[in-house]
HTML snippet that shows the backbone in 3Dmol.js (N, CA, C, O; Angstrom):
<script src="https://3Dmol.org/build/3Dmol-min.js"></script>
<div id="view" style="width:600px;height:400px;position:relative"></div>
<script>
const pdb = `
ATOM      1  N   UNK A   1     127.547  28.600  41.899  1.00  0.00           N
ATOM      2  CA  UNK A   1     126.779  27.381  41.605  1.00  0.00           C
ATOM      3  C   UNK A   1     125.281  27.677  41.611  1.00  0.00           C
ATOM      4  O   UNK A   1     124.478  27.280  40.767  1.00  0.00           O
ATOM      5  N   UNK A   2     125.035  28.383  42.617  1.00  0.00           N
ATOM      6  CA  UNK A   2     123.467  28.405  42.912  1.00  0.00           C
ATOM      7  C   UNK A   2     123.099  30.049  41.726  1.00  0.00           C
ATOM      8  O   UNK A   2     121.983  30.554  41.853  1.00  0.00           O
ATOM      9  N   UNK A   3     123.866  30.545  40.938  1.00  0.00           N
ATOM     10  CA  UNK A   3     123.618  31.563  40.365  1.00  0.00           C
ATOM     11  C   UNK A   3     123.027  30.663  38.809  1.00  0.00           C
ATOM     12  O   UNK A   3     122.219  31.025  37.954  1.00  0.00           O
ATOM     13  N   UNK A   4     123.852  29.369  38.942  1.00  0.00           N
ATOM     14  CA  UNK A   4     124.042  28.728  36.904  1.00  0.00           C
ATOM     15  C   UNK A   4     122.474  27.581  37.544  1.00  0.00           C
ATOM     16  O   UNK A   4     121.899  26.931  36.671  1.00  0.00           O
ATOM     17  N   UNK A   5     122.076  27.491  38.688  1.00  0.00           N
ATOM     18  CA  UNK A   5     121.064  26.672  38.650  1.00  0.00           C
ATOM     19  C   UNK A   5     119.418  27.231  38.719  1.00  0.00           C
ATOM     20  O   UNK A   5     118.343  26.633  38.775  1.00  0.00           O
ATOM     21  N   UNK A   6     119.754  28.509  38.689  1.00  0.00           N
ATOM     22  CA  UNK A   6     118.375  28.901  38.624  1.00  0.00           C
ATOM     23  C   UNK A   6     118.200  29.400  37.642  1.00  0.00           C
ATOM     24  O   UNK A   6     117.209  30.088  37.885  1.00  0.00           O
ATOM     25  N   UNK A   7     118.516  29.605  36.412  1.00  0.00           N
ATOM     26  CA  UNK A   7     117.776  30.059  34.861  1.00  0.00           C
ATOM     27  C   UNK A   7     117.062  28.553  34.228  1.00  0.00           C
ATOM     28  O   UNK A   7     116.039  28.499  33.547  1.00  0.00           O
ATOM     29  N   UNK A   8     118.090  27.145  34.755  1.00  0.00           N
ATOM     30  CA  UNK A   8     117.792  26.225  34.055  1.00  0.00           C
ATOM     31  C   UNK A   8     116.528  25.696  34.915  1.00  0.00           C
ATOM     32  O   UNK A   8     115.898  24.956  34.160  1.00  0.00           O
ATOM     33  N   UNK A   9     115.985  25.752  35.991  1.00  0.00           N
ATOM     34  CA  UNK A   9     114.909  25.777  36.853  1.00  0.00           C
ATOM     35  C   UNK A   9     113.851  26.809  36.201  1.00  0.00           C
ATOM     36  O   UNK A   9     112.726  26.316  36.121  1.00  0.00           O
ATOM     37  N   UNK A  10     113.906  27.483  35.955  1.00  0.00           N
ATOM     38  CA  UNK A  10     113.391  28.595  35.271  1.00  0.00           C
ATOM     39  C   UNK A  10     113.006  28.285  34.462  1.00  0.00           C
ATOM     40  O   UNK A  10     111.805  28.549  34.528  1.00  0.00           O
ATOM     41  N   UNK A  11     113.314  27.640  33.226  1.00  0.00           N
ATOM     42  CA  UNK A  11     113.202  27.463  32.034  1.00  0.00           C
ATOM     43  C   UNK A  11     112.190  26.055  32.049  1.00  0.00           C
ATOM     44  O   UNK A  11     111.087  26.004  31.505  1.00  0.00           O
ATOM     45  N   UNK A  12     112.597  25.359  32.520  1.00  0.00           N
ATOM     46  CA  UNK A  12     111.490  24.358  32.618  1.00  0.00           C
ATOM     47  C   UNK A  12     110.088  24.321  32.962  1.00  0.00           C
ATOM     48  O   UNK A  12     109.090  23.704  32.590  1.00  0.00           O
ATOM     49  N   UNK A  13     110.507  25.597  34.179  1.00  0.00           N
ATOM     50  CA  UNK A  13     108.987  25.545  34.876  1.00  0.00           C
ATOM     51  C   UNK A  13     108.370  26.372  33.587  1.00  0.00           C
ATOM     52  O   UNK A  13     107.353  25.831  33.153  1.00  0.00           O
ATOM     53  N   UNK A  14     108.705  27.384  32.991  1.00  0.00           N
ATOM     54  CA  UNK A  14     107.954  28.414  32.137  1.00  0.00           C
ATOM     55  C   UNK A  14     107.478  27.086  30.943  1.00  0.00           C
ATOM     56  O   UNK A  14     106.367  26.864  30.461  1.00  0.00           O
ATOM     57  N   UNK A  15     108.448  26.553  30.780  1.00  0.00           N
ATOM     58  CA  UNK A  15     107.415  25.103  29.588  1.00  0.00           C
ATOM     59  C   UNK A  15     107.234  24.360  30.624  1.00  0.00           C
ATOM     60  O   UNK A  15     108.382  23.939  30.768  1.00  0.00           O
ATOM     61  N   UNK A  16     106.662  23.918  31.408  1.00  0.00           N
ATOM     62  CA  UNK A  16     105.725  23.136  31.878  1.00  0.00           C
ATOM     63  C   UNK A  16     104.471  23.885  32.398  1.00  0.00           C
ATOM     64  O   UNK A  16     103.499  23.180  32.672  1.00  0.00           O
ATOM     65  N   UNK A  17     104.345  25.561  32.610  1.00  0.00           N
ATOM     66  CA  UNK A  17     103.574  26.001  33.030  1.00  0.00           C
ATOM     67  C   UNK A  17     103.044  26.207  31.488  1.00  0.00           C
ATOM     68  O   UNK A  17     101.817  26.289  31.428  1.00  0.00           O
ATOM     69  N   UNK A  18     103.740  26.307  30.210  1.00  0.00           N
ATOM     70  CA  UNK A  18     102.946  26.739  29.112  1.00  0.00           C
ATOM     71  C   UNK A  18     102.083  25.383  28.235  1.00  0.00           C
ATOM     72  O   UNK A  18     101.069  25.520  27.551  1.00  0.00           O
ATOM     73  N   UNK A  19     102.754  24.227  28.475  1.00  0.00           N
ATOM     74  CA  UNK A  19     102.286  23.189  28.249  1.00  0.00           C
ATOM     75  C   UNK A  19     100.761  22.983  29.402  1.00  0.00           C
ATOM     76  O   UNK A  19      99.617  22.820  28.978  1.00  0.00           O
ATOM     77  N   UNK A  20     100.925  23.010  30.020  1.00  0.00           N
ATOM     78  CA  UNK A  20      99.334  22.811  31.300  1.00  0.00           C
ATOM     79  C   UNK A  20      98.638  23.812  30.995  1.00  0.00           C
ATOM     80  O   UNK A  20      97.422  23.650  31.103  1.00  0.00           O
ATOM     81  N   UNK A  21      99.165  25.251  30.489  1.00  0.00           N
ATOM     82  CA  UNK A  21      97.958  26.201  30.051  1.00  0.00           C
ATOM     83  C   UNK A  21      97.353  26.262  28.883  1.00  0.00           C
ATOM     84  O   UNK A  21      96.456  27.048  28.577  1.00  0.00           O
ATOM     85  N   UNK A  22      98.211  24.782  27.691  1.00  0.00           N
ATOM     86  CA  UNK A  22      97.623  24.989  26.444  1.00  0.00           C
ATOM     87  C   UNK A  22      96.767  23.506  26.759  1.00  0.00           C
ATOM     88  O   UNK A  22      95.886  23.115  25.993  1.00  0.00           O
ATOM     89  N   UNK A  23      97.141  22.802  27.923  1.00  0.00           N
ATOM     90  CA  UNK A  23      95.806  21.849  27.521  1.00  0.00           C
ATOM     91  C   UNK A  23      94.723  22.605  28.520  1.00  0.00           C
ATOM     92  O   UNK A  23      93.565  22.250  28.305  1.00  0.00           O
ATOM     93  N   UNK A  24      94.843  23.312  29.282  1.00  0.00           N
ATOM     94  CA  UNK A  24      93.903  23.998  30.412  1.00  0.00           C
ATOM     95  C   UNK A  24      92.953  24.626  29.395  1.00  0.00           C
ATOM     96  O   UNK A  24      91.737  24.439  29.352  1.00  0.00           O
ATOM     97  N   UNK A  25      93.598  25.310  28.671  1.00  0.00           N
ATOM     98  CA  UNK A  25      92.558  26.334  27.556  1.00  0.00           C
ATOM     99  C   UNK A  25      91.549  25.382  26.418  1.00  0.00           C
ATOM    100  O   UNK A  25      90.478  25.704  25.904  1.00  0.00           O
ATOM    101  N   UNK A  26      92.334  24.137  26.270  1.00  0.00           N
ATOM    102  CA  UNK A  26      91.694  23.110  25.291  1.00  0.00           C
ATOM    103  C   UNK A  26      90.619  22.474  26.290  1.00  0.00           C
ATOM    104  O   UNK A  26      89.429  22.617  26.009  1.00  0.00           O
ATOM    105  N   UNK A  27      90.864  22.009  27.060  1.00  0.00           N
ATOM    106  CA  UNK A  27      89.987  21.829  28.124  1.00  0.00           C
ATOM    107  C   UNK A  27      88.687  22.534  28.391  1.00  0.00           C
ATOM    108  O   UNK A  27      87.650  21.876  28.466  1.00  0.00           O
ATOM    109  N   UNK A  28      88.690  23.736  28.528  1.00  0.00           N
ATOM    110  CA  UNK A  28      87.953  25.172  28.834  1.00  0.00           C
ATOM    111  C   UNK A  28      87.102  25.295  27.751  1.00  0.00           C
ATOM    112  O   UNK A  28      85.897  25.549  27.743  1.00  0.00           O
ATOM    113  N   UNK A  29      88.183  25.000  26.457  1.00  0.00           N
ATOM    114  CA  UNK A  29      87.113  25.219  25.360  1.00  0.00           C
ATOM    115  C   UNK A  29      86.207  23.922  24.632  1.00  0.00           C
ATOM    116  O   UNK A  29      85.460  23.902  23.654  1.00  0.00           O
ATOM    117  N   UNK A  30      86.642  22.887  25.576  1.00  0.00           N
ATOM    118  CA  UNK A  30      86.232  21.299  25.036  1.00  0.00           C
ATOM    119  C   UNK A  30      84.507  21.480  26.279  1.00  0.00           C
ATOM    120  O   UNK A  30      83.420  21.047  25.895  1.00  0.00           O
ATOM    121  N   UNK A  31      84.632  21.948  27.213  1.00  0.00           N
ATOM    122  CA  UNK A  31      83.753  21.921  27.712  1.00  0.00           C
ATOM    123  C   UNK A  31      82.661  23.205  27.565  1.00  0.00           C
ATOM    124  O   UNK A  31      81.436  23.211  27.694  1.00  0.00           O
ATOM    125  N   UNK A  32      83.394  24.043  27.315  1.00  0.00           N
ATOM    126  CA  UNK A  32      82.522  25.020  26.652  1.00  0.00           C
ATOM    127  C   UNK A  32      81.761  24.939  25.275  1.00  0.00           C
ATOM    128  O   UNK A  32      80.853  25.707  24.956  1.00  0.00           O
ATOM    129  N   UNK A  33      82.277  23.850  24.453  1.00  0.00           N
ATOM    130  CA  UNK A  33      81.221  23.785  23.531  1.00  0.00           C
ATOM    131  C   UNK A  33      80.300  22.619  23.925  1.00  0.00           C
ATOM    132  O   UNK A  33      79.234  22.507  23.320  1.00  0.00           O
ATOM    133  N   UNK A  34      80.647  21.668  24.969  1.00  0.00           N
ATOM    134  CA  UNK A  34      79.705  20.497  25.397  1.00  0.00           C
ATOM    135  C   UNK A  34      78.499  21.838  26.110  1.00  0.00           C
ATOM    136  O   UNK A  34      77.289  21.712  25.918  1.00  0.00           O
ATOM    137  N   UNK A  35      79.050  22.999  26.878  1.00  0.00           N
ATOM    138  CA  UNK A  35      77.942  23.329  27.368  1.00  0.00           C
ATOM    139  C   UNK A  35      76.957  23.895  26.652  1.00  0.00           C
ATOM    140  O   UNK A  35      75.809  23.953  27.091  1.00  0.00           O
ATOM    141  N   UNK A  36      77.291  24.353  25.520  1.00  0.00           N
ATOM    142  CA  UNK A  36      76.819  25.217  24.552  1.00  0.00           C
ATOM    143  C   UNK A  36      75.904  24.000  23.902  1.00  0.00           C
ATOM    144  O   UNK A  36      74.756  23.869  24.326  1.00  0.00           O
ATOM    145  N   UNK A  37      76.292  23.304  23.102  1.00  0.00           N
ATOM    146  CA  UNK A  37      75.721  21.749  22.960  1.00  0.00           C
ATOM    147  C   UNK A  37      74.407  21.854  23.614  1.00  0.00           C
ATOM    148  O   UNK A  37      73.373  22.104  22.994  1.00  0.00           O
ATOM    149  N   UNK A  38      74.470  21.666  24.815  1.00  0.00           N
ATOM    150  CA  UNK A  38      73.687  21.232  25.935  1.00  0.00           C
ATOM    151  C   UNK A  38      72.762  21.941  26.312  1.00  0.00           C
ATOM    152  O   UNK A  38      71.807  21.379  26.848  1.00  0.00           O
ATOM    153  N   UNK A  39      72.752  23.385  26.152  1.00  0.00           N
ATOM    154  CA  UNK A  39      72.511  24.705  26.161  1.00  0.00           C
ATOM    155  C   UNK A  39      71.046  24.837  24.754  1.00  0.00           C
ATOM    156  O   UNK A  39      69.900  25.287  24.727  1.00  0.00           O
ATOM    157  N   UNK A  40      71.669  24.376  24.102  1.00  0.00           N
ATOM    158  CA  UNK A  40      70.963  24.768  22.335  1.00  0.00           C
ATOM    159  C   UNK A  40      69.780  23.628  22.245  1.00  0.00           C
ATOM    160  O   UNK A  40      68.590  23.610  21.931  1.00  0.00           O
ATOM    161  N   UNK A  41      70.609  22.841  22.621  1.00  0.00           N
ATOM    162  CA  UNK A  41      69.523  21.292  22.772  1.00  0.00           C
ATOM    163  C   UNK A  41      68.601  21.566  23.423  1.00  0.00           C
ATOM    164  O   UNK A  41      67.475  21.704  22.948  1.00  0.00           O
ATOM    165  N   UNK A  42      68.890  21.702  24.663  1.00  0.00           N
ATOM    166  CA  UNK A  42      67.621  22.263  25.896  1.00  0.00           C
ATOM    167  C   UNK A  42      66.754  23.269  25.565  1.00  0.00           C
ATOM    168  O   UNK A  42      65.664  23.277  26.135  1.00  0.00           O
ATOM    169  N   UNK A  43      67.082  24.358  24.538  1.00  0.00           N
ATOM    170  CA  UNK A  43      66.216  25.126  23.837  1.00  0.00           C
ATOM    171  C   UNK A  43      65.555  24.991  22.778  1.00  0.00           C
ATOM    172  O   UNK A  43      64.375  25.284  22.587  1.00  0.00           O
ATOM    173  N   UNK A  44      66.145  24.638  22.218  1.00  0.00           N
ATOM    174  CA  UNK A  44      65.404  23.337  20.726  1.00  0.00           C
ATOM    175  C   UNK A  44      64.522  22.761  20.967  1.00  0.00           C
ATOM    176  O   UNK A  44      63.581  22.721  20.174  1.00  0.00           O
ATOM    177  N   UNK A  45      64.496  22.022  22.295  1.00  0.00           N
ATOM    178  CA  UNK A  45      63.456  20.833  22.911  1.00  0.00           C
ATOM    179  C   UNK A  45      62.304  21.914  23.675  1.00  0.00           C
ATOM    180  O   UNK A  45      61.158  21.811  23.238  1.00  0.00           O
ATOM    181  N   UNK A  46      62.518  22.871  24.708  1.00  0.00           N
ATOM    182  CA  UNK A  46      61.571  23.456  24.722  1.00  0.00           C
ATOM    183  C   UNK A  46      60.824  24.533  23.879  1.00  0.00           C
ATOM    184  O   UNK A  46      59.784  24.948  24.389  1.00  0.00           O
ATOM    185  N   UNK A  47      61.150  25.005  22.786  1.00  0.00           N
ATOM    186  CA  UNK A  47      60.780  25.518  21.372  1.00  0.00           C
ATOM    187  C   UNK A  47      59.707  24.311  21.016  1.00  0.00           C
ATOM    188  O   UNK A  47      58.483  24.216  21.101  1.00  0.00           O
ATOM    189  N   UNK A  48      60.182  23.920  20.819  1.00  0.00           N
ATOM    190  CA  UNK A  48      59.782  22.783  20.198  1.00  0.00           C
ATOM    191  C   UNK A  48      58.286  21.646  20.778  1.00  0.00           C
ATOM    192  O   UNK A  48      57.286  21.203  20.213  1.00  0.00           O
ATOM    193  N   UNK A  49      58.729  21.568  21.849  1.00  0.00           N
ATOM    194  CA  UNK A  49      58.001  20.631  22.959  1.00  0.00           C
ATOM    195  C   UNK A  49      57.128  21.621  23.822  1.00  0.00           C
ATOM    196  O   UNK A  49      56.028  21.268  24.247  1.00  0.00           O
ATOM    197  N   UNK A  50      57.582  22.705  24.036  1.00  0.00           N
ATOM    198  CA  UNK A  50      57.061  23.584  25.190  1.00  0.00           C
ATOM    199  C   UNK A  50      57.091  23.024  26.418  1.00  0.00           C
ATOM    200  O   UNK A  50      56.233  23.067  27.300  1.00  0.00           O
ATOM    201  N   UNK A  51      58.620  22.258  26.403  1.00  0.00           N
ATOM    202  CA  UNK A  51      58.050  21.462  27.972  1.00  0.00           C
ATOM    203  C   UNK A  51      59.217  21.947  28.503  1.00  0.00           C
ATOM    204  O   UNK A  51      59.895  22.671  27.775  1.00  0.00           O
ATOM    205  N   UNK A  52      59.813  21.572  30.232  1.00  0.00           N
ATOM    206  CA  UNK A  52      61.184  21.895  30.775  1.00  0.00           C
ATOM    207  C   UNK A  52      61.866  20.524  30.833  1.00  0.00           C
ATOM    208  O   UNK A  52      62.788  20.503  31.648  1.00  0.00           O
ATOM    209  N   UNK A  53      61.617  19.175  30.068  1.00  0.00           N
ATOM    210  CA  UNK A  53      62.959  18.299  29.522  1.00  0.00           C
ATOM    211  C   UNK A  53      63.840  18.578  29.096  1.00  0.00           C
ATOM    212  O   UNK A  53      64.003  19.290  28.105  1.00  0.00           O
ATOM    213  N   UNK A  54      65.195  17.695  30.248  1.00  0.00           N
ATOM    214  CA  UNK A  54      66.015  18.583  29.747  1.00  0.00           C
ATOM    215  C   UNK A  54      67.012  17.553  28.279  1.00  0.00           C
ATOM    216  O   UNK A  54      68.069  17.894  27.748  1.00  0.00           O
ATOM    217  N   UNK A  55      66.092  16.172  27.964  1.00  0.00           N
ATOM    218  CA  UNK A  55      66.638  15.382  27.066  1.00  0.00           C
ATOM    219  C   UNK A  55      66.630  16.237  25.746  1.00  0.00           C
ATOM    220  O   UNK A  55      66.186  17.366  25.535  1.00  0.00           O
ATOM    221  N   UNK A  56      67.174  15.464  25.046  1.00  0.00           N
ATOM    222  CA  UNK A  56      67.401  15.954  23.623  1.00  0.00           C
ATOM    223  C   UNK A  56      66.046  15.186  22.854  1.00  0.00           C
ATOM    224  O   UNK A  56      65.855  15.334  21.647  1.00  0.00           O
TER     225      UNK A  56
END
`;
const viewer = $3Dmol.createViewer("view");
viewer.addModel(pdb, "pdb");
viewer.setStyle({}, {cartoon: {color: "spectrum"}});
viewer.zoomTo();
viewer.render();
</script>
């Protein structure tokens, strides 16, 4: 019994661990372009302004 219940335990966790790592990575990369965003702006503005604001 306990031999036929652990592949199907198995199998779930491997898609639920691959499902949380494909929104983990969307995540990662949703905030990595807000930082980048945020990043370019802040340099734009002091280029620009010559000041350390950090508005757009």
């Amino acid at each position: 019994m306990k031999n036929n219940e652990k592949p199907e335990v198995n199998s779930k966790d491997t898609s639920n661990v691959t499902k949380s790592y494909k929104s983990h990575i969307k995540n990662i990369l949703r905030n990595l372009k807000r930082i980048i965003n945020m990043a370019g702006c802040v340099m734009l503005f002091k280029i620009i302004k010559g000041s350390k604001d950090k508005k757009c």
